[in-house]
N, CA, C and O atoms as a GROMACS GRO file, in nm:
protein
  340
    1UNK      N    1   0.084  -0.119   0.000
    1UNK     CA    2   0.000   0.000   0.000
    1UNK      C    3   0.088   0.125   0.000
    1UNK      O    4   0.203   0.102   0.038
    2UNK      N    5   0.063   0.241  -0.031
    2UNK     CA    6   0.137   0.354  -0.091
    2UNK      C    7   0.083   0.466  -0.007
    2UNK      O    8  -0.033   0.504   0.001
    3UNK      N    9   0.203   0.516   0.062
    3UNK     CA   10   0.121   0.647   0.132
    3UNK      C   11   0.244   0.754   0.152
    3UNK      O   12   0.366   0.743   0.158
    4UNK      N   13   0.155   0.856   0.156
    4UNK     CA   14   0.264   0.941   0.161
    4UNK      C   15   0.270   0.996   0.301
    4UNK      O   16   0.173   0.988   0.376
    5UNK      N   17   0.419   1.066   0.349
    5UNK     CA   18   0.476   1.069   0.509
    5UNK      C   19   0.500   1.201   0.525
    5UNK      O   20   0.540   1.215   0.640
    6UNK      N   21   0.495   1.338   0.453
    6UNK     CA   22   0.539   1.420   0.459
    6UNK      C   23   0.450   1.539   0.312
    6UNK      O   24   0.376   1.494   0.224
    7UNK      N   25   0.476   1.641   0.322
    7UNK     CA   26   0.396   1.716   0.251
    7UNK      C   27   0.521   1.740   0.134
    7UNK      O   28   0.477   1.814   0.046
    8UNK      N   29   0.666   1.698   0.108
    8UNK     CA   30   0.737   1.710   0.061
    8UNK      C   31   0.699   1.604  -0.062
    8UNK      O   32   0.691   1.633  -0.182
    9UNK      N   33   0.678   1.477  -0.004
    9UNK     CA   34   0.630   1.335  -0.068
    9UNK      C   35   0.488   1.358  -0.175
    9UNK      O   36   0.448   1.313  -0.283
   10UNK      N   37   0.447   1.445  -0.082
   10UNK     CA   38   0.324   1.496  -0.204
   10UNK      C   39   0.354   1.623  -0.291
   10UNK      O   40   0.264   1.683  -0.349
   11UNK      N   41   0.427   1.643  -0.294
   11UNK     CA   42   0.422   1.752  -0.375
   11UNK      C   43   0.516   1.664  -0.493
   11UNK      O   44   0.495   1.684  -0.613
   12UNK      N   45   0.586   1.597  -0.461
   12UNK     CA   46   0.679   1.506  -0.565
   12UNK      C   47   0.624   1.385  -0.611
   12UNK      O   48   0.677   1.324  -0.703
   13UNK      N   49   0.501   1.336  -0.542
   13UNK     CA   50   0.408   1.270  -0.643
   13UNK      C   51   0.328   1.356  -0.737
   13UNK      O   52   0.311   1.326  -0.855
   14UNK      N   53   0.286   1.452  -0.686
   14UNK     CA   54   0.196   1.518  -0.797
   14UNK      C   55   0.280   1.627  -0.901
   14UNK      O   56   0.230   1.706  -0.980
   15UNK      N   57   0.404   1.606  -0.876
   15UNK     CA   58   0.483   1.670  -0.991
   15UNK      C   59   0.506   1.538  -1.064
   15UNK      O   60   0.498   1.544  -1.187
   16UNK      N   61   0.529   1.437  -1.019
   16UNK     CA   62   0.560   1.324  -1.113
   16UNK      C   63   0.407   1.288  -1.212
   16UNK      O   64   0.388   1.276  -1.333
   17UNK      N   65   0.337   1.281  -1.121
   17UNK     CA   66   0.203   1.254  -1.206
   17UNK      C   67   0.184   1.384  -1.315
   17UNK      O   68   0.132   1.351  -1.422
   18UNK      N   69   0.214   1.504  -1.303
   18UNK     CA   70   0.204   1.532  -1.435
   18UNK      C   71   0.287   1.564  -1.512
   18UNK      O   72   0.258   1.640  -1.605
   19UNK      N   73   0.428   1.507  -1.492
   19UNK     CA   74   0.533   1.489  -1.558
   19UNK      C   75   0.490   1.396  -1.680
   19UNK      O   76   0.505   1.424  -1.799
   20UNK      N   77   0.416   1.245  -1.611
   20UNK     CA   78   0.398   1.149  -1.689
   20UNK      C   79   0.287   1.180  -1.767
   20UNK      O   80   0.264   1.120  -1.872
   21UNK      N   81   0.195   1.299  -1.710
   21UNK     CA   82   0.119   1.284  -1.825
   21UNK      C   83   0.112   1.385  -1.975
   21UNK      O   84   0.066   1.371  -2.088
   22UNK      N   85   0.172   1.473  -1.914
   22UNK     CA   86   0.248   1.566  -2.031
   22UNK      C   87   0.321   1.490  -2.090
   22UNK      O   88   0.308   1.515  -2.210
   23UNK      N   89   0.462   1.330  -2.057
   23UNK     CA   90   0.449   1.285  -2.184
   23UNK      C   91   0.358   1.215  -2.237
   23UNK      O   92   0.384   1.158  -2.343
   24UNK      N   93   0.242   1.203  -2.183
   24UNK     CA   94   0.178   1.117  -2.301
   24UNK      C   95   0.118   1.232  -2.435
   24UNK      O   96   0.133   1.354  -2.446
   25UNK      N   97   0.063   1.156  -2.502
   25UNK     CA   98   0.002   1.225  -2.598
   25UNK      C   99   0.111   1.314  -2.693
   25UNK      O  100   0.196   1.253  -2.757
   26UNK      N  101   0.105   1.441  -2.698
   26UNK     CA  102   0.209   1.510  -2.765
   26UNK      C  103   0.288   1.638  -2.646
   26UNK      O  104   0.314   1.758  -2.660
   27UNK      N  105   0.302   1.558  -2.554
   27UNK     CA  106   0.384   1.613  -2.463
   27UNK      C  107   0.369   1.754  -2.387
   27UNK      O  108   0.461   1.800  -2.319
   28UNK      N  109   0.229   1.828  -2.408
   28UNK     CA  110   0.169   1.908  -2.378
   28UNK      C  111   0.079   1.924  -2.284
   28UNK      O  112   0.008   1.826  -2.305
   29UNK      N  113   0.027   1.986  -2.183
   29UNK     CA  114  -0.052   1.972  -2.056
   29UNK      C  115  -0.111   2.080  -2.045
   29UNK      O  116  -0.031   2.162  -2.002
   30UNK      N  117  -0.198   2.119  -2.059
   30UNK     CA  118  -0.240   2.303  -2.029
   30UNK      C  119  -0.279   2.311  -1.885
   30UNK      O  120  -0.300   2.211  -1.816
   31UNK      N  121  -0.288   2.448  -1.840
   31UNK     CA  122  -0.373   2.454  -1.712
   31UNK      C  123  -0.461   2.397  -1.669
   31UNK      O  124  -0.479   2.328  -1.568
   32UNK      N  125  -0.556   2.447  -1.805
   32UNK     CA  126  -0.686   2.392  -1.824
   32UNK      C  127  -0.755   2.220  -1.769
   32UNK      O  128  -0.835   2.156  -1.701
   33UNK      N  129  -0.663   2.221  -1.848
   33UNK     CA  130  -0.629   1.989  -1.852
   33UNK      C  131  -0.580   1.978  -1.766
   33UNK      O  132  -0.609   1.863  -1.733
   34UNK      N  133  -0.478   2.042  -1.646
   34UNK     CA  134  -0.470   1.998  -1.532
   34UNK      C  135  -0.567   2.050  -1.377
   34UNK      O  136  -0.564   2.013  -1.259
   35UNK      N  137  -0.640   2.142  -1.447
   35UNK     CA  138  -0.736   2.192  -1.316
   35UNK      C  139  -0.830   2.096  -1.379
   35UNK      O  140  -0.907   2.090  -1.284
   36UNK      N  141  -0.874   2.029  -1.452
   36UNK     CA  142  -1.016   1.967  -1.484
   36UNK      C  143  -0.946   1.826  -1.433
   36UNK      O  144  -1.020   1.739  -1.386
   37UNK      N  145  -0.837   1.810  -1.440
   37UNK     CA  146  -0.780   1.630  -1.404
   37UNK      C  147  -0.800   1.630  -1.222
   37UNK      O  148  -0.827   1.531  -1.155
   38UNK      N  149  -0.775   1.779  -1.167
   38UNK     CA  150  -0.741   1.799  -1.039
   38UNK      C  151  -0.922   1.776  -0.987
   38UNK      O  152  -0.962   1.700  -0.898
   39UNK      N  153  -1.003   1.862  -1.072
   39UNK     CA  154  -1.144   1.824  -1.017
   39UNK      C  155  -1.199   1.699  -1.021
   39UNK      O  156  -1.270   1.648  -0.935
   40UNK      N  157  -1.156   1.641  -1.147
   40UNK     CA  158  -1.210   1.513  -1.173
   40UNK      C  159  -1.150   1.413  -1.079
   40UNK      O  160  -1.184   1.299  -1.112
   41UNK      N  161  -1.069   1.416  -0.965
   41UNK     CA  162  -1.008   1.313  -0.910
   41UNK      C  163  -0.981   1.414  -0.744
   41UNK      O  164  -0.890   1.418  -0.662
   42UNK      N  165  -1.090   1.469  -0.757
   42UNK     CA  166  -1.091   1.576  -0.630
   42UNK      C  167  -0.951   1.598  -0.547
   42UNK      O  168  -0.904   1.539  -0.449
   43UNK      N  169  -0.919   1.677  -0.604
   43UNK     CA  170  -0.759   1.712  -0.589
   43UNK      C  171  -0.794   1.847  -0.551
   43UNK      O  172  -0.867   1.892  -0.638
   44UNK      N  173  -0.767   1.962  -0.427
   44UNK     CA  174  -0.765   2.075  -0.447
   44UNK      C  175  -0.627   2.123  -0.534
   44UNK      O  176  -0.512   2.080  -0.532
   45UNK      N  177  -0.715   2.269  -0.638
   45UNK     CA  178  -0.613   2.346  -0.741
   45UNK      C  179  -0.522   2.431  -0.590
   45UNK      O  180  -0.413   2.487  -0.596
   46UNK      N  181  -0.594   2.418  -0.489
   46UNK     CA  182  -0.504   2.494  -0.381
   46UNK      C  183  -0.343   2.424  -0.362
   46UNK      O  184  -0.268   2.513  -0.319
   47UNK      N  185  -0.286   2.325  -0.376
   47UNK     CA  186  -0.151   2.283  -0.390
   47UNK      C  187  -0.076   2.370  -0.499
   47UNK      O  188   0.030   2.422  -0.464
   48UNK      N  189  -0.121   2.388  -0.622
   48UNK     CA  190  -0.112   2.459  -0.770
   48UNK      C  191  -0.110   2.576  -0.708
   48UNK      O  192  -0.053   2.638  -0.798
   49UNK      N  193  -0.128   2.657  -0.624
   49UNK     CA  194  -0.078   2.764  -0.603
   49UNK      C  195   0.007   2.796  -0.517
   49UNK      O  196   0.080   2.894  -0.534
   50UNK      N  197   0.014   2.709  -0.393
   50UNK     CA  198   0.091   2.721  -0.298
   50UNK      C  199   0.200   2.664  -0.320
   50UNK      O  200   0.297   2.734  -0.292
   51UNK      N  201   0.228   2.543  -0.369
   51UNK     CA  202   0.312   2.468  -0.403
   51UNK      C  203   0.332   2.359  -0.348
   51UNK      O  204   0.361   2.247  -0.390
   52UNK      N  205   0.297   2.443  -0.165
   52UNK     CA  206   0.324   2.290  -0.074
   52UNK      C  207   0.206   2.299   0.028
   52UNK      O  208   0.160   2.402   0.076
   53UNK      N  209   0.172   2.186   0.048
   53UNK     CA  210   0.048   2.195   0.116
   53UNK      C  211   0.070   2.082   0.203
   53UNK      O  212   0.112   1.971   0.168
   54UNK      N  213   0.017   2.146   0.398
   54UNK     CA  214   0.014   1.980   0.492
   54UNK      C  215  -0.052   1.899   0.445
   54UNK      O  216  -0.165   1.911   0.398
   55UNK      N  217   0.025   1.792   0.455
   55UNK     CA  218  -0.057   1.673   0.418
   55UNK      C  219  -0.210   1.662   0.483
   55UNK      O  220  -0.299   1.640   0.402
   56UNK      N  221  -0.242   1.674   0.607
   56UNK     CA  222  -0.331   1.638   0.683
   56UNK      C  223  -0.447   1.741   0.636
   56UNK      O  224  -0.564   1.705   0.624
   57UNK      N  225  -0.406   1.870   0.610
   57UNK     CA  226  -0.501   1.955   0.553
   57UNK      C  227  -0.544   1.910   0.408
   57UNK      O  228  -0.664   1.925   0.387
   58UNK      N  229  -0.446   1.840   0.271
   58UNK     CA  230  -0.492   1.804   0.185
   58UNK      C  231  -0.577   1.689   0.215
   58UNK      O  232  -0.690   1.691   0.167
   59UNK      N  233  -0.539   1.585   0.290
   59UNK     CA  234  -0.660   1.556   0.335
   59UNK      C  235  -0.774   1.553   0.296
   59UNK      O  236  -0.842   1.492   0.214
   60UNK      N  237  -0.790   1.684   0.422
   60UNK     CA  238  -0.908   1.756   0.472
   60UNK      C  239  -1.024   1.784   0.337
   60UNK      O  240  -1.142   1.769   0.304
   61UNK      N  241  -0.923   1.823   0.301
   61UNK     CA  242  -0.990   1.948   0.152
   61UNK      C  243  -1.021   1.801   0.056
   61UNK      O  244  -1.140   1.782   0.030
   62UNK      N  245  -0.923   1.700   0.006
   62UNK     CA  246  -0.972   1.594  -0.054
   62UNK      C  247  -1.092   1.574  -0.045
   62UNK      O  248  -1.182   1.597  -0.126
   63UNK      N  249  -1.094   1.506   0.116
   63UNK     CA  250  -1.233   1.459   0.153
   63UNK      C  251  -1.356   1.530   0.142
   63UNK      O  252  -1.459   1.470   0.115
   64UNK      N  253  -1.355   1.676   0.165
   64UNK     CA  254  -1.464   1.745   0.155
   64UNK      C  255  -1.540   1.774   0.024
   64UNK      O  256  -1.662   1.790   0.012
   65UNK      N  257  -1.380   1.778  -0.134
   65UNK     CA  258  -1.426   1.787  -0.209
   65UNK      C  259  -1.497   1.613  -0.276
   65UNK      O  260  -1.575   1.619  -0.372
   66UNK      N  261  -1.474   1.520  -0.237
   66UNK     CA  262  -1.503   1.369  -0.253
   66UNK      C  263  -1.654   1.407  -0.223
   66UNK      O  264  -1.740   1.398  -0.310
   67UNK      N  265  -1.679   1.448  -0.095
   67UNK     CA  266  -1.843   1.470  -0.086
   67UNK      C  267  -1.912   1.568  -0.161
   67UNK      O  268  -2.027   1.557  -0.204
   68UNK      N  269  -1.842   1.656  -0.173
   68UNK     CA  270  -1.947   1.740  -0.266
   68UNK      C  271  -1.999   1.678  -0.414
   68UNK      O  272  -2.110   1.691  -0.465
   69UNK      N  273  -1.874   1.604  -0.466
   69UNK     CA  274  -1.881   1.490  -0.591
   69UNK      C  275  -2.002   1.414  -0.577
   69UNK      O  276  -2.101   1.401  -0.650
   70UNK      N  277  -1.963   1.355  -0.436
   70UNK     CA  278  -2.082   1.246  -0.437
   70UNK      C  279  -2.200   1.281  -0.433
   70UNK      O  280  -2.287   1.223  -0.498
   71UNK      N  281  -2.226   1.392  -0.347
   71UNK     CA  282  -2.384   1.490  -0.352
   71UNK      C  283  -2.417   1.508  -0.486
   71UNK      O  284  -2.509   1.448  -0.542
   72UNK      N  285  -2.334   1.600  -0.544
   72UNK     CA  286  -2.394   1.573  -0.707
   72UNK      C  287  -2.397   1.444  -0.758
   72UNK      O  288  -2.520   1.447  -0.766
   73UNK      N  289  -2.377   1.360  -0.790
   73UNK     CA  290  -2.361   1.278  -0.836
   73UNK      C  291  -2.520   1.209  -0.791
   73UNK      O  292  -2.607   1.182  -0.874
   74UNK      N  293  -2.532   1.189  -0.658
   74UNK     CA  294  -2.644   1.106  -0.596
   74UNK      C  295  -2.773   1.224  -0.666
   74UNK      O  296  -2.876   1.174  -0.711
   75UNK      N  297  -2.756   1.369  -0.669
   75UNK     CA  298  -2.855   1.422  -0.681
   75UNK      C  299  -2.873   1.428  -0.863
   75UNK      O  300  -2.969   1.491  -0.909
   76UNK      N  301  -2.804   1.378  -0.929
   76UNK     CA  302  -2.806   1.364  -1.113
   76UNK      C  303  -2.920   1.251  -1.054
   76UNK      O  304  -3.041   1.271  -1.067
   77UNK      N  305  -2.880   1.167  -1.006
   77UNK     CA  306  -2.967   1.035  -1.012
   77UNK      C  307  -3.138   1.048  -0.969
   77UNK      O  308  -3.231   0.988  -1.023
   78UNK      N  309  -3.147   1.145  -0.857
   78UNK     CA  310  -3.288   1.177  -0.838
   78UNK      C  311  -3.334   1.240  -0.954
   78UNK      O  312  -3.449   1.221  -0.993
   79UNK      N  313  -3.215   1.351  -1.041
   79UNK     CA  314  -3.312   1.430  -1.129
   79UNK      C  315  -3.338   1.354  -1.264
   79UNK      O  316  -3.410   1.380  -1.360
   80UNK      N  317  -3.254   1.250  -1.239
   80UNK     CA  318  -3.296   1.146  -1.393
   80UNK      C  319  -3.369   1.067  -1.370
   80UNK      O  320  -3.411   1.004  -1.466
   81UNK      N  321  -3.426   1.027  -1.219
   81UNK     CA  322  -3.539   0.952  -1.224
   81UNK      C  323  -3.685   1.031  -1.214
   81UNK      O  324  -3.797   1.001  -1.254
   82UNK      N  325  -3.651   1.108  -1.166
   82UNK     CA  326  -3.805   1.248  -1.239
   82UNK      C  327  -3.826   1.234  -1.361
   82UNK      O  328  -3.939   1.218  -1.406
   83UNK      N  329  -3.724   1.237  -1.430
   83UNK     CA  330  -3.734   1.300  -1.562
   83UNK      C  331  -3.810   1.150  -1.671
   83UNK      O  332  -3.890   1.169  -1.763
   84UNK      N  333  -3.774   1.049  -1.638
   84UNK     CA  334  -3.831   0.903  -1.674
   84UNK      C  335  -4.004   0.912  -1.617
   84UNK      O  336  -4.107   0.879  -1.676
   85UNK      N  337  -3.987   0.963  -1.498
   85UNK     CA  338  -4.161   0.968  -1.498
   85UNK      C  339  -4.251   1.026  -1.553
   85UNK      O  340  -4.368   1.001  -1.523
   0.00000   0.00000   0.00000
């Protein structure tokens, strides 16, 4: 299992993660494509500015944004079963 010990450890995974993904494709990454990768996998863009962030606070902010995901998510499902009736 993989965890990180220090807020140093995260900041050097998430430079590696988009190291690797700027090379894929044609080796290009925009802001854009990385604040939408950061929402889509509830990442706060708050690391992206600070640079370094406590671990325990990313966390924090992870988890909170994980629920707001899931609220929408559960609430698409009520409004698509209205919409069938």
């Amino acid at each position: 299992m993989w965890t990180l010990e220090s807020e140093q450890a995260l900041r050097e995974y998430l430079i590696e993660k988009i190291i690797s993904k700027a090379n894929e494709g044609d080796g290009k990454l925009s802001r854009g494509e990385l604040k939408k990768n950061f929402e889509e996998n509830c990442i706060s863009t708050a690391v992206l500015k600070t640079g370094v962030m406590d671990y325990k606070d990313f966390l924090k902010e992870r988890r909170a944004l994980m629920v707001m995901k899931m609220e929408r998510y559960f609430q698409s499902l009520g409004e698509a079963e209205m919409e069938t009736e």
